[in-house]
C-alpha positions as CSV (number, residue, x, y, z in Angstrom):
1,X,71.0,97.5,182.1
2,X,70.1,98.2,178.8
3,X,71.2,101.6,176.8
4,X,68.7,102.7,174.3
5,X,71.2,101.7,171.5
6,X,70.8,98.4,172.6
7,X,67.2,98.5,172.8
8,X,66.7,99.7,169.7
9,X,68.5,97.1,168.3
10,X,67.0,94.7,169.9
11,X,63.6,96.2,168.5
12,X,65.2,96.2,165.1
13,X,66.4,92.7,165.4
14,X,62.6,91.5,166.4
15,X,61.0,94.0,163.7
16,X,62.8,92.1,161.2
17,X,61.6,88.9,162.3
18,X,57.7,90.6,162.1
19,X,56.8,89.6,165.8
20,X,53.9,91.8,167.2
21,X,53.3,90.4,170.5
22,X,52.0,92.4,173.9
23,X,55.6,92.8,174.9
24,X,55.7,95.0,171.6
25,X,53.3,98.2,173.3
26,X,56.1,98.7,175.5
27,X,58.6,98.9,172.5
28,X,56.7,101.0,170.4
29,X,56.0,103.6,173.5
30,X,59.6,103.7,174.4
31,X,60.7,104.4,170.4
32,X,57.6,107.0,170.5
33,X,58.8,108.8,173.2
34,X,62.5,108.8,171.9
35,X,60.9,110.1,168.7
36,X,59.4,113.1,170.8
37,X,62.6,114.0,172.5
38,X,64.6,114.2,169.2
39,X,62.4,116.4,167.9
40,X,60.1,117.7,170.7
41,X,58.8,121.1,168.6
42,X,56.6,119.6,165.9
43,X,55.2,117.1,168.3
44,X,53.9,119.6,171.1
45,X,53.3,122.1,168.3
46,X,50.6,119.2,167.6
47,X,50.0,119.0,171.2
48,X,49.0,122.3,171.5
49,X,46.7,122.6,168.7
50,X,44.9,119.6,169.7
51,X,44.8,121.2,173.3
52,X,43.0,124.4,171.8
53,X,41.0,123.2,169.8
54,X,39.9,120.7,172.6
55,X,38.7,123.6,174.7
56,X,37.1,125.4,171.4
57,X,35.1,122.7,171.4
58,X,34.1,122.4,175.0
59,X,33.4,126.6,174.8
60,X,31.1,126.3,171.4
61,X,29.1,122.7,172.7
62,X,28.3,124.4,176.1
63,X,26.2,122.1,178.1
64,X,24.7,120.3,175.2
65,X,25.2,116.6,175.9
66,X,24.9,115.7,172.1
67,X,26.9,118.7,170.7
68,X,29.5,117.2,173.2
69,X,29.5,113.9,172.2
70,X,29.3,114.7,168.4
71,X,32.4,117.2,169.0
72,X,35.0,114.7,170.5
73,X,33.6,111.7,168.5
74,X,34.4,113.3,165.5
75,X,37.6,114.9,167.1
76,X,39.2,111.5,168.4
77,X,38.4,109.4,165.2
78,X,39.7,112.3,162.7
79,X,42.4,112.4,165.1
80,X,45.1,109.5,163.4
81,X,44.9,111.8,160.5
82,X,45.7,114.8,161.9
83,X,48.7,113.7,163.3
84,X,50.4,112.0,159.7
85,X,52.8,115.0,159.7
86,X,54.2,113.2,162.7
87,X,54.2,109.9,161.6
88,X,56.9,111.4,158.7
89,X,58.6,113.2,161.4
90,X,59.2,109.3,162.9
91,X,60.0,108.4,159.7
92,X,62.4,110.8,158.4
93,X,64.4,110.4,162.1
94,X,65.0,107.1,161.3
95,X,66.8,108.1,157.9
96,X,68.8,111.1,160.4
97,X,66.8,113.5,158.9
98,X,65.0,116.4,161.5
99,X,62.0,117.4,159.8
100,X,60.2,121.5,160.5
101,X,56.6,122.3,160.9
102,X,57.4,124.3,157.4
103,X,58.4,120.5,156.0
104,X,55.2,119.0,158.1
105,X,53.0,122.4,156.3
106,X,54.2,121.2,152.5
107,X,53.0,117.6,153.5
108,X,49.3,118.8,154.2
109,X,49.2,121.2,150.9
110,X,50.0,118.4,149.0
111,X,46.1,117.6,149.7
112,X,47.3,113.9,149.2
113,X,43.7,112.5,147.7
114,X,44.1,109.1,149.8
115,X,44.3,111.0,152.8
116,X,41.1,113.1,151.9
117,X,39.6,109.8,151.0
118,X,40.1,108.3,154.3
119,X,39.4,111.5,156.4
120,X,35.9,111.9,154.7
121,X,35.2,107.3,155.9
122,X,36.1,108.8,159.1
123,X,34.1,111.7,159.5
124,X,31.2,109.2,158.5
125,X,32.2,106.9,161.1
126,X,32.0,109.1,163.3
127,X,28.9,110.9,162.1
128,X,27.3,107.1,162.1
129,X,28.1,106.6,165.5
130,X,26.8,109.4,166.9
131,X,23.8,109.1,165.5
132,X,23.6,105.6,166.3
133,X,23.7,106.9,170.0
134,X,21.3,109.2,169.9
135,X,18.7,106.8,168.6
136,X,19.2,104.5,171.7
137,X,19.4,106.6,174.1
138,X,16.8,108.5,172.9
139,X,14.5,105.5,172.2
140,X,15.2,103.7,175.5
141,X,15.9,106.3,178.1
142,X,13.1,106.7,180.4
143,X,13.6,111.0,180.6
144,X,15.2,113.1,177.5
145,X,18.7,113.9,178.0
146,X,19.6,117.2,176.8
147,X,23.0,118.0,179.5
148,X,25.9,116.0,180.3
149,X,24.0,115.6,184.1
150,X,21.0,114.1,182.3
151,X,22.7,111.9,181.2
152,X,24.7,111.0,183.8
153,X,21.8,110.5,186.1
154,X,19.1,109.4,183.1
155,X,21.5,106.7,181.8
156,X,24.9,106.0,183.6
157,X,23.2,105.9,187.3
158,X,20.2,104.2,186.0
159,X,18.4,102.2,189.0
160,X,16.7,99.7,186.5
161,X,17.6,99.0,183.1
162,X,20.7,98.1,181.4
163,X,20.8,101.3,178.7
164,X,24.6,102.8,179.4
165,X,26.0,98.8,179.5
166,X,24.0,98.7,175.7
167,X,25.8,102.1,175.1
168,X,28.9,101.0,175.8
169,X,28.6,97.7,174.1
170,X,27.5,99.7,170.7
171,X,30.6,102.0,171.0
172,X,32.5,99.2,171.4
173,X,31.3,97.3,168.7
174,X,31.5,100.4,166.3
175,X,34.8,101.7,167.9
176,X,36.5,97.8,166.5
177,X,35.9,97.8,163.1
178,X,37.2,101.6,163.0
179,X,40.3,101.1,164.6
180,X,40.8,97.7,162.5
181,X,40.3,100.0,159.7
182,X,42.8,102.5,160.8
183,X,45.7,102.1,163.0
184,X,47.7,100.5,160.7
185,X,46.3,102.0,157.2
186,X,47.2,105.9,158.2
187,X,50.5,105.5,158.1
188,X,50.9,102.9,155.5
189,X,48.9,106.1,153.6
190,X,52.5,108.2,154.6
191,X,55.2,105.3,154.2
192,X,53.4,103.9,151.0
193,X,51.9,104.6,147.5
194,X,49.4,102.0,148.4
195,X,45.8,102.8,148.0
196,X,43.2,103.2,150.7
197,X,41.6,99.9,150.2
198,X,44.7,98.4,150.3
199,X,46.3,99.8,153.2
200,X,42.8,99.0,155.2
201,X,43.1,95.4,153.9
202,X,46.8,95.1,155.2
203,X,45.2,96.8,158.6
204,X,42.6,94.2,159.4
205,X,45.4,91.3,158.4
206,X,47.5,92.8,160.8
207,X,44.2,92.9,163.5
208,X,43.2,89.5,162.6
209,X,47.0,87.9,162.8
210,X,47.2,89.4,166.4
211,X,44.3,90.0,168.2
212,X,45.5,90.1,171.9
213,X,48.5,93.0,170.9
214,X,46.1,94.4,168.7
215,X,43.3,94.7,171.4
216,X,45.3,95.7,173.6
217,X,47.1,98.5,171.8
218,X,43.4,100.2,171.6
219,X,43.2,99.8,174.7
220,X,46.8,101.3,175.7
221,X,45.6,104.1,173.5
222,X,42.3,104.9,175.1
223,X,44.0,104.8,178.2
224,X,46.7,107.5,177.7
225,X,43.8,109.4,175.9
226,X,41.9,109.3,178.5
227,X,44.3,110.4,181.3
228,X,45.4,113.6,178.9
229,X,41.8,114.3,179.3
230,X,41.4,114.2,182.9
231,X,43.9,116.9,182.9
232,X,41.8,119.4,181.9
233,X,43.2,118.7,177.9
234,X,46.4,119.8,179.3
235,X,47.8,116.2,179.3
236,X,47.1,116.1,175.7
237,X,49.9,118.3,174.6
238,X,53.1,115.1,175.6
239,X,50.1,112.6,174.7
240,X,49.4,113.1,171.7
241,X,52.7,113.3,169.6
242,X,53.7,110.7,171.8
243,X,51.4,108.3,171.1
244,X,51.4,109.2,167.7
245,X,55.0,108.2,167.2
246,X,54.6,105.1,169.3
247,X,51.3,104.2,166.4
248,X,54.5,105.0,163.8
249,X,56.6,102.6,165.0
250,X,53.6,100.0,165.2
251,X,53.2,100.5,161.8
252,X,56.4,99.5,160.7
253,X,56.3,96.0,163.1
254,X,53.0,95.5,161.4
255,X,54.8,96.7,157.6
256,X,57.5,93.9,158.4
257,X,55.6,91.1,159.4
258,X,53.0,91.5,155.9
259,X,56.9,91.7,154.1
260,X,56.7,88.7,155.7
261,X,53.8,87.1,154.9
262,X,53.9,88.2,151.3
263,X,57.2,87.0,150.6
264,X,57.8,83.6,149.2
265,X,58.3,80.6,150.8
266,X,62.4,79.9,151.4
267,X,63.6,76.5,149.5
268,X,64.5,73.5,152.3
C-alpha cells in the first residue's frame, strides 16, 4: 500500500512529465485534501464564510425564483476568486511555509488589479447568464414564473415542451466557455505575473489539450458543489477549501505541461 510520501512522489514524478489525464482528479483531490489537513483553519475559515453568506442569500432572495438564481449564479462563478487566498495557502505548503488568515488578509489588500479585472468578466458572466435565462424562460414558458414552485411545475415538470432541456442546454453552453476561461487562469493570476489575457489563453490550451480530464474535472466540481448544497450549505464548509486546493494542484499539472509545450524541442 501506498504512503502519501510515495504518492506524492509519484504525483510529482507525473507533474513533471505534464500528464493530465482522468486518473489526475483523483490526484489533485487527494493533494487538496492533504492541503486542508495541514492547515485546516484558513480553509474552513473560508468554509464558513461561504456557508453564511450562502444562507444570507437565501434569507434576503426569499421566494423570488429570479433573485435566487441571480444570487448563486453570481455567488458560484465569483467563487474561484474568492478562494485565491487558498490557492497561496497550497502554494506556500509546498515551499514548508503555513500561511495565517492575517497573511491570506495582506493578499486581498493588495487589491492585485488582475484579480479585479477578472472578478469584474465574471460578474458579467454571470450577470449575462442570468439574464439570458430569464429571457427564455420568460419568452417560452406557458405561465410566469415568479417562485421556485413555478418554476418547478411551469418548466422542470412541463407535460409538453422541451423548455428546462433548452435551459439546461444554455447553462451548459455558457457554463463551458466560463470555466475554459477560468479554472486554470485564477491561479496562474496567484503563481504568476502573467496578465489576464494571458493566463485565460494558457487556460483554454490546457481545455483544448485535454478535453475528457478537463470535462470531467467540471464535472467532479459541480458534483461535490452540489452535495455541499444538499446539506443545507453546511457541506460547503470541508467543500469548499477542499476543492479549492485540489483546483491548486490542477493548476500546477496544467503550469507543467504548457512548461512543456513552450520549451524547445530536445536535439536527437
Amino acid at each position: 500500500m501506498k504512503t502519501p510520501h510515495d504518492q506524492r512522489q509519484e504525483g510529482d514524478a507525473l507533474r513533471a512529465q505534464g500528464v493530465i489525464d482522468l486518473r489526475a482528479i483523483g490526484r489533485w483531490l487527494r493533494f487538496g485534501a492533504a492541503d486542508l489537513r495541514r492547515s485546516p483553519g484558513p480553509g474552513l475559515t473560508h468554509g464558513v464564510i461561504f456557508t453564511f453568506v450562502g444562507w444570507l442569500l437565501l434569507w434576503v432572495a426569499g421566494d423570488q425564483f429570479w433573485w435566487l438564481v441571480g444570487a448563486y449564479s453570481g455567488f458560484l462563478i465569483v467563487a474561484p476568486l474568492a478562494v485565491t487566498g487558498l490557492y497561496e495557502v497550497s502554494r506556500q505548503g509546498r515551499e514548508g511555509h503555513r500561511m495565517s488568515l492575517f497573511e491570506i488578509g495582506l493578499l486581498w489588500l493588495s487589491f492585485d488589479r488582475r484579480l479585479v479585472q477578472f472578478g469584474c468578466l465574471l460578474g458579467l458572466a454571470g450577470l449575462g447568464w442570468v439574464l439570458s435565462s430569464a429571457a427564455l424562460v420568460t419568452g417560452w414558458a406557458p405561465e410566469p414564473v415568479a417562485r421556485p414552485l413555478d418554476f418547478l411545475h411551469v418548466v422542470v415538470l412541463a407535460p409538453e415542451g422541451y423548455l428546462f432541456e433548452l435551459w439546461l442546454l444554455m447553462g451548459g453552453v455558457l457554463a463551458a466557455p466560463m470555466f475554459a476561461s477560468s479554472v486554470i487562469a485564477m491561479p496562474m493570476l496567484i503563481g504568476t505575473r502573467a496578465g489576464v489575457w494571458q493566463s485565460v489563453t494558457a487556460s483554454w490550451r490546457v481545455c483544448a489539450a485535454h478535453p475528457m480530464a478537463m470535462a470531467s474535472w467540471a464535472a467532479t466540481l459541480m458534483v461535490f458543489v452540489g452535495l455541499g448544497m444538499l446539506t443545507g450549505l453546511f457541506g460547503l464548509i470541508v467543500v469548499t477549501p477542499w476543492l479549492a486546493h485540489a483546483s491548486w494542484h490542477a493548476y500546477e499539472d496544467a503550469q507543467a505541461w504548457l512548461d512543456g509545450e513552450n520549451s524547445p524541442p530536445k536535439d536527437a
